[in-house]
C-alpha positions as CSV (number, residue, x, y, z in Angstrom):
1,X,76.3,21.7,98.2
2,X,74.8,20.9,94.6
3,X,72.6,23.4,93.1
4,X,69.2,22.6,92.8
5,X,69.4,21.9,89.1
6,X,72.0,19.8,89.7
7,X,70.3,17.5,92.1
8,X,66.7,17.6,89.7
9,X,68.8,16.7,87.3
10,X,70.0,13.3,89.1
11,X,67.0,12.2,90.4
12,X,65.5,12.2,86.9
13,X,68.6,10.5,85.6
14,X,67.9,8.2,89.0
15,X,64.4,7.5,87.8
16,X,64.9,6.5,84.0
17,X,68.0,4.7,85.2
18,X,65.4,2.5,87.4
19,X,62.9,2.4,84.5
20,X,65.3,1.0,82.2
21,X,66.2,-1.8,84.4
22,X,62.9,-2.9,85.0
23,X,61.4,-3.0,81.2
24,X,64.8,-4.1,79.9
25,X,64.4,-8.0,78.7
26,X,66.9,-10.7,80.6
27,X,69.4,-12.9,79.0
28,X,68.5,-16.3,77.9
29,X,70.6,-17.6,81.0
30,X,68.4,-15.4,83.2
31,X,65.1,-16.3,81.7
32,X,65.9,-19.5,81.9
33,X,67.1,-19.5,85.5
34,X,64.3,-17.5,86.4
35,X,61.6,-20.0,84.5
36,X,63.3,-23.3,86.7
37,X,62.7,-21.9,89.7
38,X,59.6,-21.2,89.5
39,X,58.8,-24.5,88.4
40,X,61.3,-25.9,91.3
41,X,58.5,-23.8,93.3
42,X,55.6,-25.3,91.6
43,X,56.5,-28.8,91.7
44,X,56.7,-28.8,95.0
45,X,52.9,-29.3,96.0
46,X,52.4,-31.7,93.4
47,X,52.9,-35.7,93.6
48,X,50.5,-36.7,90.7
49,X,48.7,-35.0,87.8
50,X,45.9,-36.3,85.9
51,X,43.7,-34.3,83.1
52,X,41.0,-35.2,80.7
53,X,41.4,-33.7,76.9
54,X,39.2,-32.9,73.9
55,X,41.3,-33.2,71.0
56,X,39.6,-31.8,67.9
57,X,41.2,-32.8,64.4
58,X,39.4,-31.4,61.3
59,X,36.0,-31.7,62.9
60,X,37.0,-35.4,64.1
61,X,37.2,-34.9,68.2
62,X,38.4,-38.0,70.9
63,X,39.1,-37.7,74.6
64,X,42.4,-39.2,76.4
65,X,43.1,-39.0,79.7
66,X,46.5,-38.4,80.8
67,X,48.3,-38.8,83.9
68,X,51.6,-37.6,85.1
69,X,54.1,-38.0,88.6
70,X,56.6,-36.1,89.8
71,X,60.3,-37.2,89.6
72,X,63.4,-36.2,91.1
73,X,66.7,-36.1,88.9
74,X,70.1,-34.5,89.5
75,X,68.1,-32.7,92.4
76,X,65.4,-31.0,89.9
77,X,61.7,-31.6,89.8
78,X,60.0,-32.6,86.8
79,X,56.6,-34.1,85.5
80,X,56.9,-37.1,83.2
81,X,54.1,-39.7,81.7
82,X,53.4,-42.4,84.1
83,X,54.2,-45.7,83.4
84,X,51.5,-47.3,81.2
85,X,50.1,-43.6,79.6
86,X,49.9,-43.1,76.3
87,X,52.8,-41.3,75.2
88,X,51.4,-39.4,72.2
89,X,49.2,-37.7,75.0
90,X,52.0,-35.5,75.8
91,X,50.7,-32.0,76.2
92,X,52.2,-31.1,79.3
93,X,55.5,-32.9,78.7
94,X,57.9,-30.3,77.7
95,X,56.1,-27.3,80.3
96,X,57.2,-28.8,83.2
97,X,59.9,-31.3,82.6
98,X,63.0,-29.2,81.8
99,X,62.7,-28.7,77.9
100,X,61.1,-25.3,77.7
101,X,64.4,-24.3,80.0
102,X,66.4,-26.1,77.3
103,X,64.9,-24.3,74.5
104,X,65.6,-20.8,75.7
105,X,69.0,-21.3,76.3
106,X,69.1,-22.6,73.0
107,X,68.0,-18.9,71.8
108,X,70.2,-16.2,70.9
109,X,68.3,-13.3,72.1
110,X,65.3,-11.7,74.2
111,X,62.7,-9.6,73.3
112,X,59.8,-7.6,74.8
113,X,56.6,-8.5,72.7
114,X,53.1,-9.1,73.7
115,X,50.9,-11.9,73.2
116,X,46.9,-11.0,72.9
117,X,47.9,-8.4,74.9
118,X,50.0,-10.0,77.4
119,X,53.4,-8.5,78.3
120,X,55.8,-11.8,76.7
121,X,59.2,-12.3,76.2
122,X,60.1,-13.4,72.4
123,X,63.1,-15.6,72.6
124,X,64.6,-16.6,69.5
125,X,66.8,-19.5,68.1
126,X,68.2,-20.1,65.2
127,X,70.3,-23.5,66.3
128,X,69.5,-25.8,63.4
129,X,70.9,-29.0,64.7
130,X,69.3,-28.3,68.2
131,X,65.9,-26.9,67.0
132,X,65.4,-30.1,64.3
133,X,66.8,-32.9,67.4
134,X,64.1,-30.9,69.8
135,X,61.4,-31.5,67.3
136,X,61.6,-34.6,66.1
137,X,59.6,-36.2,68.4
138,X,57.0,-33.7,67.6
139,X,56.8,-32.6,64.3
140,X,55.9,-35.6,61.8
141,X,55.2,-34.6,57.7
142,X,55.1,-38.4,57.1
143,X,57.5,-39.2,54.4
144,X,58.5,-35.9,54.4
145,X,61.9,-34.9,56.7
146,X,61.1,-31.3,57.9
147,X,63.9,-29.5,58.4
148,X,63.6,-26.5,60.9
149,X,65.7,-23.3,60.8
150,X,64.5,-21.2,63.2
151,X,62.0,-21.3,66.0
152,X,60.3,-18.6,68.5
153,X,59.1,-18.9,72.0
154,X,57.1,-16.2,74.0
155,X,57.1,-16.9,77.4
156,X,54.8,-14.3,79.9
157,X,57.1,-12.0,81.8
158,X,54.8,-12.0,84.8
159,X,53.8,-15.5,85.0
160,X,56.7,-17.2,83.3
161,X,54.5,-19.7,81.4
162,X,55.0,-20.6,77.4
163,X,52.3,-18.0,75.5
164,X,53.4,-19.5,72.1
165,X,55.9,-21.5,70.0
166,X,57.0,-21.2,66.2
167,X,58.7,-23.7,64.3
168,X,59.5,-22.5,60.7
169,X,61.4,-24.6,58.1
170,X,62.6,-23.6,54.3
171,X,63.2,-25.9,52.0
172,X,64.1,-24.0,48.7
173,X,62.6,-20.7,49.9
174,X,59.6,-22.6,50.2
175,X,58.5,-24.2,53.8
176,X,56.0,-24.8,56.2
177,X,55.3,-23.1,59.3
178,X,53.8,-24.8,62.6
179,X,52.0,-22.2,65.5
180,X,51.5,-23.8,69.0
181,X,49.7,-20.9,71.6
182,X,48.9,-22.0,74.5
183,X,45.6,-20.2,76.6
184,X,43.1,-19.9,79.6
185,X,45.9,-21.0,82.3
186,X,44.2,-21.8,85.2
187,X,45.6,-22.4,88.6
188,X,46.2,-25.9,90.6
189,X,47.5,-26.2,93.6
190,X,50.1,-23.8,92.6
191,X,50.6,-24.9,89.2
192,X,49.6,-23.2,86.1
193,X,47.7,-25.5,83.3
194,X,46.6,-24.3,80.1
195,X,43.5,-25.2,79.0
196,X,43.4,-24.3,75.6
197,X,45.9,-25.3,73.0
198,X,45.6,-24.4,69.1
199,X,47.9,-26.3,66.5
200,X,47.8,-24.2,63.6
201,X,50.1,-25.9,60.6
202,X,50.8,-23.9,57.3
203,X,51.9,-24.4,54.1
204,X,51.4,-28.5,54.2
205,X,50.6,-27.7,50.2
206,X,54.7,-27.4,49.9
207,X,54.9,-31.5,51.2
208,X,52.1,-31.9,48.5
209,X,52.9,-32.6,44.9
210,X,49.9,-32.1,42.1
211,X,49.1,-35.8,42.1
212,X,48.9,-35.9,45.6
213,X,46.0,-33.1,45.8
214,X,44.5,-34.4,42.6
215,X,44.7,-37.8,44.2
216,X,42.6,-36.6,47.9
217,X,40.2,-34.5,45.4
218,X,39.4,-38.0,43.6
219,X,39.2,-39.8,46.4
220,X,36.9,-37.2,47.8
221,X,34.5,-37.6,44.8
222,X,34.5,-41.3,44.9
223,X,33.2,-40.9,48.2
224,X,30.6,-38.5,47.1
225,X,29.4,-41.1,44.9
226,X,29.0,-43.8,46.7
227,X,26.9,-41.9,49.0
228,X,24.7,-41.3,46.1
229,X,24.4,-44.7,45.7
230,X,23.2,-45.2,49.4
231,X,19.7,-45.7,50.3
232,X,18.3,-41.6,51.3
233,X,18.0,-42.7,55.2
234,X,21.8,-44.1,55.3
235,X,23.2,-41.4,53.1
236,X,21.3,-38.4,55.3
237,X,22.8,-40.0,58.4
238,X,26.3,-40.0,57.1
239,X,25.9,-36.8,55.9
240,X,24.2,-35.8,58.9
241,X,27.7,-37.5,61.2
242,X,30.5,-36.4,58.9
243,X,29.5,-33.0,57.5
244,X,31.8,-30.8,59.6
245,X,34.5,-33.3,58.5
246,X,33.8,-33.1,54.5
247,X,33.6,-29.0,55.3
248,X,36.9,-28.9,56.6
249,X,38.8,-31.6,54.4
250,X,37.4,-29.3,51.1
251,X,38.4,-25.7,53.0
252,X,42.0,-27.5,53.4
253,X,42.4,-28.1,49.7
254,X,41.3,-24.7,48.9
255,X,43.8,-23.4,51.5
256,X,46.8,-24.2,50.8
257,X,46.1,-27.1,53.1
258,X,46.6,-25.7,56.6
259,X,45.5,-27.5,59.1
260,X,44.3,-26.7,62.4
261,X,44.1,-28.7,66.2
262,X,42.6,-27.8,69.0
263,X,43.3,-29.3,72.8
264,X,40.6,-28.8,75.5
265,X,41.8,-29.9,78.6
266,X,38.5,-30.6,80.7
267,X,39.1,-32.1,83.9
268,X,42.6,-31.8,86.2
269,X,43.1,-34.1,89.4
270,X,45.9,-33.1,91.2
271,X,47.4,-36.0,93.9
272,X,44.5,-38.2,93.9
């Protein structure tokens, strides 16, 4: 028989054996096998989806309803626009329509992270061709091509919903940065919706030459001016309607030029 040492000995080996399994991270196949079939399962209840946003834009805020049906293809669920939507109002598309499944196993490795104090997987990918094909849709700097070379997903280990993306890009050491989190998931029917997103963009200053600032500061004080020129009723009504606005657009040029937008989903129909 094994000594008693022997056999306290295994059982502890046993137990941090067992520990190890469970905290260590999957493989990007894994995670993503694991996230489709929990979507497979969540799909399931739902025919139709239809919310309500608030989109606020440097104090500028509109509402859009969206609404969205399931489809069937190559024996997989997925949500897509319905026919007639909008298609800029596409802030589910890419949760539940394959492409966050596509994304991870685009990654070349898992890590465990946290997220505002949420247990997260960190995936990371560094595919240049797929990363810059998967945002193009996306990511729009105007004239400017971005170019992005390496991107970061945190998904919740529990829940297996997207916490956060980051999209960085480098153009002569020099790039911009854009930071999607995703918040307040709520529960419908089976399927998680967030109803907070944040769009936080960085360094827009790099896809700004001097003129170009110098050109929004003069155009800023032109405006300035002609309000001066108003009758005092008018003018304090402008001012009044668009002083968040001027706040912002002066904090920007100051900043670097980051910019920030917010999503507010506010209603959510589900089959109706």
């Amino acid at each position: 028989m094994l000594s008693n040492k022997i056999c306290t000995s295994l059982a502890v080996l046993m137990v941090c054996t067992g520990f190890m399994a469970l905290s260590a991270q999957p493989s990007v196949e894994q995670l993503a096998s694991q996230m489709q079939e929990a979507n497979q399962q969540r799909l399931e209840s739902i025919e139709t989806l239809q919310f309500t946003t608030k989109i606020e834009v440097a104090g500028f805020e509109t509402e859009s309803v969206s609404r969205f049906k399931r489809v069937e293809e190559n024996g997989s669920y997925k949500l897509v626009l319905d026919e007639g939507d909008d298609p800029n109002d596409d802030m589910m598309e890419g949760v539940y329509d394959g492409s966050m499944e596509e994304l991870i196993l685009a990654g070349e490795s898992v890590h465990n992270d946290q997220v505002d104090g949420r247990d997260a997987y960190r995936v990371i990918i560094r595919d240049k061709e797929f990363l810059n094909s998967f945002t193009q849709n996306d990511l729009d700097a105007g004239e400017q091509e971005l170019q992005i070379e390496k991107g970061t997903l945190w998904i919740d280990s529990s829940q297996l919903v997207p916490l956060k993306m980051m999209y960085e890009e480098s153009e002569n050491g020099d790039g911009m940065s854009i930071e999607i989190t995703m918040s307040d998931y709520r529960d419908y029917s089976g399927l998680p919706v967030a109803h907070t997103m944040a769009v936080m963009v960085d360094g827009l200053d790099d896809k700004m030459s001097d003129e170009d600032i110098a050109e929004a500061r003069r155009a800023m004080a032109e405006f300035e001016e002609q309000l001066e020129s108003m009758p005092k009723a008018q003018r304090d009504m402008i001012r009044d309607r668009m002083s968040g606005q001027m706040e912002q657009f002066e904090q920007m040029l100051e900043s670097g030029m980051a910019s920030a937008t917010t999503i507010e989903v506010v209603d959510v129909k589900v089959n109706q």
